[in-house]
N, C-alpha and C positions, 0 to 999 in steps of 0.2 A: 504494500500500500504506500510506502513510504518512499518507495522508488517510482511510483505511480506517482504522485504528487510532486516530486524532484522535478521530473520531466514536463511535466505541466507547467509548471512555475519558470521552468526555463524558456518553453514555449510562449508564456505570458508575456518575459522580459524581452524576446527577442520579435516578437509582433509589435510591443508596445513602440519599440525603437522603428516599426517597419520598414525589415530587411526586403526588398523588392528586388535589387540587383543581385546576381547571384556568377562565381565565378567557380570555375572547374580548373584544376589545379591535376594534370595526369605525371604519377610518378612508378619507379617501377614496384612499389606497393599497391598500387592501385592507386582512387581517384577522391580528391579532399576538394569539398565544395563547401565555399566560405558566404554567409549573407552577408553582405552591405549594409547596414545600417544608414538610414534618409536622415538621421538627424545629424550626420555628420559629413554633408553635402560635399563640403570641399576635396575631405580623403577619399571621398566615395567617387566622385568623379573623375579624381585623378588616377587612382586602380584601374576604373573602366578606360581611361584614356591609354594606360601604359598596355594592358592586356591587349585593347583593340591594335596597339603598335605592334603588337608581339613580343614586347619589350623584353616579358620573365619567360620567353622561350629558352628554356637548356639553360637558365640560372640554375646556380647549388643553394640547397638547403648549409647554408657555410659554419651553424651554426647551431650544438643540439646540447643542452643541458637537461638531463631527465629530473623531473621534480619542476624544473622552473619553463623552458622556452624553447624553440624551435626559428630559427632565423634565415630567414632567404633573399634576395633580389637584389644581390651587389652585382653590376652590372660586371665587375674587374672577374667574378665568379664564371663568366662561361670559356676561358679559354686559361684557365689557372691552373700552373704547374703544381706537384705532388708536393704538398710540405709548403706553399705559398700561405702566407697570413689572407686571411680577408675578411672584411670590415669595414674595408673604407672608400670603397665607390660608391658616388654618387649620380646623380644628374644635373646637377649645376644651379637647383633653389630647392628652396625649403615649404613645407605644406602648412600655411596658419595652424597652431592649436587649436585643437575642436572639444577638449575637455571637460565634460559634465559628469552631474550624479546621476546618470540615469544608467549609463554606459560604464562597468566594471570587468576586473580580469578575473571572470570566473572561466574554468577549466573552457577552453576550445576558441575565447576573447581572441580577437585579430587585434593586434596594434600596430603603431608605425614607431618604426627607431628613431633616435633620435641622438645629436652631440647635447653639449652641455648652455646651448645657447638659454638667456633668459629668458623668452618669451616661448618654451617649451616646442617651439616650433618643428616639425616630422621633418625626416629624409624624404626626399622625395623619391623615392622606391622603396629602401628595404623595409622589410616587413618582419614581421613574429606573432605564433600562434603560442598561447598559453597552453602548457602540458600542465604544469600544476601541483600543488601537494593540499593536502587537508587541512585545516586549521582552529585551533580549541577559543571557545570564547575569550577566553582570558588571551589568547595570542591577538585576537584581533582589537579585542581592548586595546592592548597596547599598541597594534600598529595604531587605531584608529587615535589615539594618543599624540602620539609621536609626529602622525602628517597631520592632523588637525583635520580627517574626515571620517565623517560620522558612514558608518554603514545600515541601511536599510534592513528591517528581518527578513525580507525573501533574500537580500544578497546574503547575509548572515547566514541562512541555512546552507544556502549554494556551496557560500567556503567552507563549511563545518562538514556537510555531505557529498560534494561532489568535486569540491578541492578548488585550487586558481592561485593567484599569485598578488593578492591583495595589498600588499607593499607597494606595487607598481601604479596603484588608483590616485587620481590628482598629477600622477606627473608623466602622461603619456596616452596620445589619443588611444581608446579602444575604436574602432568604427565596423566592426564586424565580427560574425561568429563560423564556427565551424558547423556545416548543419549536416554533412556527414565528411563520415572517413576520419573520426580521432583517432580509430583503429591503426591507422594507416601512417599520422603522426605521432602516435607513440612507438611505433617501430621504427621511426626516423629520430626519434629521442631515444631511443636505445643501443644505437650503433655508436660500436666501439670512438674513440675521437682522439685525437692528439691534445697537448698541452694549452691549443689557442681554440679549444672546443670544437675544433672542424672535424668530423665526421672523414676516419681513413681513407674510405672512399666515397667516391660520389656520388651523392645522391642529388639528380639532376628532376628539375622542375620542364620534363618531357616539354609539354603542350602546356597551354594558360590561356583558357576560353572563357568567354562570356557563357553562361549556363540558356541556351533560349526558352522560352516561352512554349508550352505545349498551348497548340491550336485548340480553339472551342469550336464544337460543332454545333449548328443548331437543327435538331430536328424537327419534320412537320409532321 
C-alpha cells in the first residue's frame, strides 16, 4: 500500500510541474526517458533545442557516483581518449537559474550543472540524473537547517522512502524527471570508474530524441 501511494504522490508532483516534453535518451542498457518540466521554461527549451541539434548524440555519461548522481553532455566527451578528465566543456553561455520549491532532487530529478558562479546560473548542456540514497528525518532537519529550506511532507516522505539527494535543493535547477529506465541509470551508477569518477569504459549516450506524441484517433 505504501508503495502504492509512493508512486502516486510522485505522479502528483510531476503532473503538478506539467512535464509535457518528453526526451529519449538510447544507451547500450537500454532506453531513459526524462519529462521536462513547463515551469522551468528556459532549461526546458534549451534541452529540446540541443537534442533537436543532435547535440548529446554519442556524449558519455563522464560521470557516475552511486548513492549520489549520474552526469552526461560535455560536448569535449565524444571523441575523448582512455584516462582523459572531463568536466569541462561547454557551449559558450550559461542557462538563467530556474530554482523553486516546487521542483526537488528526489530519486530520478534531472538537473543542470553548474560552476561556482553567483547567480547559480546552469551549463548550458551538461546535465545529471539523481541516483540517490534515503534519508532519516533528523538528517533532513539538519540539511533543511543548514540551507535555510524548509521541505514539504510529500517531499519528506519521497526522501525518507524513495531516496534523492536533498542537499542539492536551493542550489541547482531541477527541471525534469526520469519517467522511465532508472533501471537502466542505476546500472550506469554502478560501473566500475577511475579516481575523477569516469566510468572505465564508455558508456555513450547512443541516440537523444524528442519522445513524439502518439496520434489520437477519432472514431464515428
Amino acid at each position: 500500500m505504501k508503495k502504492l501511494f509512493l508512486s502516486l504522490l510522485s505522479l502528483c508532483l510531476v503532473t503538478a510541474a506539467m512535464a509535457q516534453k518528453k526526451v529519449v535518451i538510447e544507451t547500450e542498457y537500454g532506453k531513459i526517458v526524462l519529462a521536462l518540466y513547463d515551469n522551468t521554461p528556459k532549461h526546458r527549451d534549451n534541452m529540446v533545442k540541443l537534442v533537436e541539434e543532435k547535440f548529446y548524440d554519442s556524449t558519455l555519461f563522464h560521470r557516475v557516483i552511486p548513492g549520489f548522481v549520474i552526469q552526461g553532455g560535455d560536448p569535449d566527451s565524444k571523441k575523448a581518449k582512455v584516462g582523459q578528465v572531463l568536466g569541462g566543456g561547454d557551449v559558450g553561455y550559461k542557462v538563467p537559474a530556474e530554482i523553486n520549491e516546487e521542483n526537488f532532487h528526489q530519486r530520478g530529478a534531472v538537473g543542470m550543472a553548474r560552476d561556482n558562479n553567483p547567480d547559480k546560473a546552469s551549463s548550458g548542456c551538461q546535465f545529471y540524473i539523481v541516483v540517490g540514497k534515503k534519508f532519516t528525518d533528523e538528517e533532513l532537519d539538519n540539511i533543511s537547517q543548514r540551507n535555510n529550506r524548509k521541505f514539504t511532507p510529500a517531499q519528506r516522505e519521497i526522501y525518507k522512502n524513495a531516496g534523492g539527494t536533498p542537499h542539492l535543493d536551493g542550489n541547482y535547477t531541477v527541471y525534469g524527471i526520469v519517467e522511465e529506465g532508472m533501471d537502466v541509470v542505476d546500472k550506469i551508477a554502478a560501473e566500475p570508474k577511475d579516481s575523477t569518477d569516469r566510468p572505465r569504459k564508455d558508456i555513450s549516450m547512443k541516440k537523444v530524441t524528442m519522445k513524439k506524441k502518439k496520434k489520437k484517433f477519432l472514431f464515428f
